[in-house]
N, C-alpha and C positions, 0 to 999 in steps of 0.2 A: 543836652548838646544841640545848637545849631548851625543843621548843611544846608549853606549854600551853593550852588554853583549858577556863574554867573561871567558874564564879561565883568573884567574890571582893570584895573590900572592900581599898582603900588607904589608908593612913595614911604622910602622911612628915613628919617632924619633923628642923628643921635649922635655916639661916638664915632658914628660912619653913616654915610646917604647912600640909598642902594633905590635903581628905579627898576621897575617892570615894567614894560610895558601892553595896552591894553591887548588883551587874551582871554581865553576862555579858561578861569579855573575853578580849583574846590578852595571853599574857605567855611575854615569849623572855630565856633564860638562855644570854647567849654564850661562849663558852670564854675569856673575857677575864676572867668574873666579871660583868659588866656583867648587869641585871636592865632591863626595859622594860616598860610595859604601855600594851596597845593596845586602842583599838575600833573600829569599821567606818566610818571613817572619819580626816579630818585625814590623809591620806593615809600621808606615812610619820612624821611627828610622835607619838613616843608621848603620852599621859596625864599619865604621872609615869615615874620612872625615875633607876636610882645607877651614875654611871659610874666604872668598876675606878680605882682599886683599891679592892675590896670583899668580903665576904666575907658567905656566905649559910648560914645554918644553918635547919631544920624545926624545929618543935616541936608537941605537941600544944595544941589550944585548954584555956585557964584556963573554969572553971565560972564566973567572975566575969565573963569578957568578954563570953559571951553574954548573959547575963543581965542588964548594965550598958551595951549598945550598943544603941542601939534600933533600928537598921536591917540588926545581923546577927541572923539566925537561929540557934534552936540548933545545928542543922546543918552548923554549921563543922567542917571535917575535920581543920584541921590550918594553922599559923600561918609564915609563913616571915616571918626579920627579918631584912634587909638592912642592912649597917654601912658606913659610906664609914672611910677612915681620918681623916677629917676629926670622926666622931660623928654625922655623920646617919645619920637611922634611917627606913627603910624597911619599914611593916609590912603582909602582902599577907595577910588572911586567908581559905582558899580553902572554898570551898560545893562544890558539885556540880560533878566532874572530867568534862569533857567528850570530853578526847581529851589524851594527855600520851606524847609520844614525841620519841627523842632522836637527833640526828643527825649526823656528823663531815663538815662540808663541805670540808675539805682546805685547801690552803694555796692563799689568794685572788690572782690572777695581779694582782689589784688594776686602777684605772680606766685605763684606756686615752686617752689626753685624743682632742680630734679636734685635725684637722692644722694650723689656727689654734691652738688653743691649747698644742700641743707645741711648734711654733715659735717661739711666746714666749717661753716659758720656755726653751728655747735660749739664744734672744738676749739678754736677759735675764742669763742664767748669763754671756752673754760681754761684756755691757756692765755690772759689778754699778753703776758709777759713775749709772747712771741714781735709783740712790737717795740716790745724797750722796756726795759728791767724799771718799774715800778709803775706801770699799767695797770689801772682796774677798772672793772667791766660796770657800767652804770645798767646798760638795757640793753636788751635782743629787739628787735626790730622796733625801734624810735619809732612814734608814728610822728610825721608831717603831713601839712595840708595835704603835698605833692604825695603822700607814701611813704614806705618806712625805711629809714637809715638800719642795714643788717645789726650794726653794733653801733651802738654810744661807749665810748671810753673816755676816762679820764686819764690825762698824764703824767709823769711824777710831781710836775708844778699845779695841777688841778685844773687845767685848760680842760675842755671838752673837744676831744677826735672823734669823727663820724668815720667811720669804715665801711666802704660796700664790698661786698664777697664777691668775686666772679671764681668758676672755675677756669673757666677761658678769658684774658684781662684784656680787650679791644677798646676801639675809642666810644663806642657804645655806653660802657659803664664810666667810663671818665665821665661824658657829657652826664650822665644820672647824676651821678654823684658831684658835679658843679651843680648841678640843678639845687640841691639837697643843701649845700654849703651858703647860698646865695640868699635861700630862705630861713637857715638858722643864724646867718652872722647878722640877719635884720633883729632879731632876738634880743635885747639889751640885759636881758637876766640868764644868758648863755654866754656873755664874752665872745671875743674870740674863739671861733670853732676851728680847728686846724681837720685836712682830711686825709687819708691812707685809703690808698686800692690797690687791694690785697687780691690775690690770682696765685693758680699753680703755676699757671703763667701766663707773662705778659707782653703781649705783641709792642715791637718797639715803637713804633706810631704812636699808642696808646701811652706806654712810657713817656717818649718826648712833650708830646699833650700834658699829661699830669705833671711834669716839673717846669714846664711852662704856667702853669695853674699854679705851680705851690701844691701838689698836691705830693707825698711820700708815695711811694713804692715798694708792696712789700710782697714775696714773690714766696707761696708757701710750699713746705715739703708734707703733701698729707698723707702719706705712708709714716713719717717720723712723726706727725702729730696722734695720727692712732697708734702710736708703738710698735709699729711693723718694723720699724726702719733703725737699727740699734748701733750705732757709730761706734760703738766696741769690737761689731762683730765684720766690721768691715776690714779690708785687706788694704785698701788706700781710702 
């Protein structure tokens, strides 16, 4: 991974143009290709940002750009433009380098769920029928570039469903799990990947999000899936 922090100025142009202007912030280049740019705040939410596949090339500042921007200074040292394979364009022009080093953090053991939420998706993996009567389970944590899909299912028509587990279902896990979809439907020997996030429950933000996406919603009872919870024995 490489931190920068840096004056700089963003420019992206795509399905949408979104400008920054020049500021002091953090921008991280991950071994994925992925570019991000931060500021001291919005917690972990970058700015703007191109996620891989992408490609990043330097170049020096044009005599025109200074000259025709009214909020960069001469002072620019040096232009870097971000490309999605898509054509969007990501342009980070950088001022004054404040700290720029680079760093190999190894191979990531990846998240750990806690003990509710690894039991889910167990159980889950062992009842796939809980998503629609002729479900079956291909794999427990899919790996992708990005990390692992909790469950691979297939449909009754043989599509491929990716499912991510939350026990808490927020806009958090939607955005994962677009992440996840984006790089399996590039896939031509995967077809169409359709997605499900599945939660004890689901905050309705995160709802609306995922049926805006095309994403299912499936909102579990895990007391009835460990057999706690016996619908015979109930009064209503």
């Amino acid at each position: 991974m490489r931190v920068v922090i840096a004056q700089c100025q963003v420019d992206y142009a795509g399905r949408l143009t979104a400008h920054l202007p020049m500021a002091k912030r953090l921008i991280l280049v991950k071994s994925d290709g992925s570019v991000s740019i931060h500021n001291d705040d919005r917690a972990y939410k970058p700015l703007n940002w191109m996620s891989p596949p992408c490609t990043l090339s330097v170049r020096e500042p044009g005599a025109d750009e200074a000259a025709t921007t009214a909020d960069v200074d001469p002072w620019v040292t040096e232009v870097w433009e971000v490309t999605a394979a898509t054509g969007d364009k990501l342009q980070i022009s950088l001022g004054e380098v404040f700290h720029d080093s680079s760093h190999d953090l190894g191979i990531d053991p990846g998240l750990r769920k806690d003990g509710v939420e690894a039991h889910l998706q167990a159980l889950l993996a062992e009842n796939p029928d809980t998503f629609g009567k002729g479900f079956t389970l291909v794999q427990r944590e899919y790996q992708t570039a990005i990390g692992p899909v909790d469950l691979l299912l297939r449909d009754p028509h043989g599509a491929y469903v990716a499912v991510e587990v939350k026990r808490r279902g927020e806009i958090d896990g939607v955005e994962q799990l677009t992440r996840y979809l984006e790089l399996m439907n590039r896939n031509p020997l995967m077809g169409e990947v359709k997605g499900v996030f599945a939660a004890q429950q689901i905050k309705p933000q995160a709802r609306v999000l995922a049926t805006d996406r095309g994403i299912d919603c499936v909102t579990v009872d895990y007391d009835a899936l460990r057999g706690l919870d016996n619908s015979e024995d109930r009064l209503f």
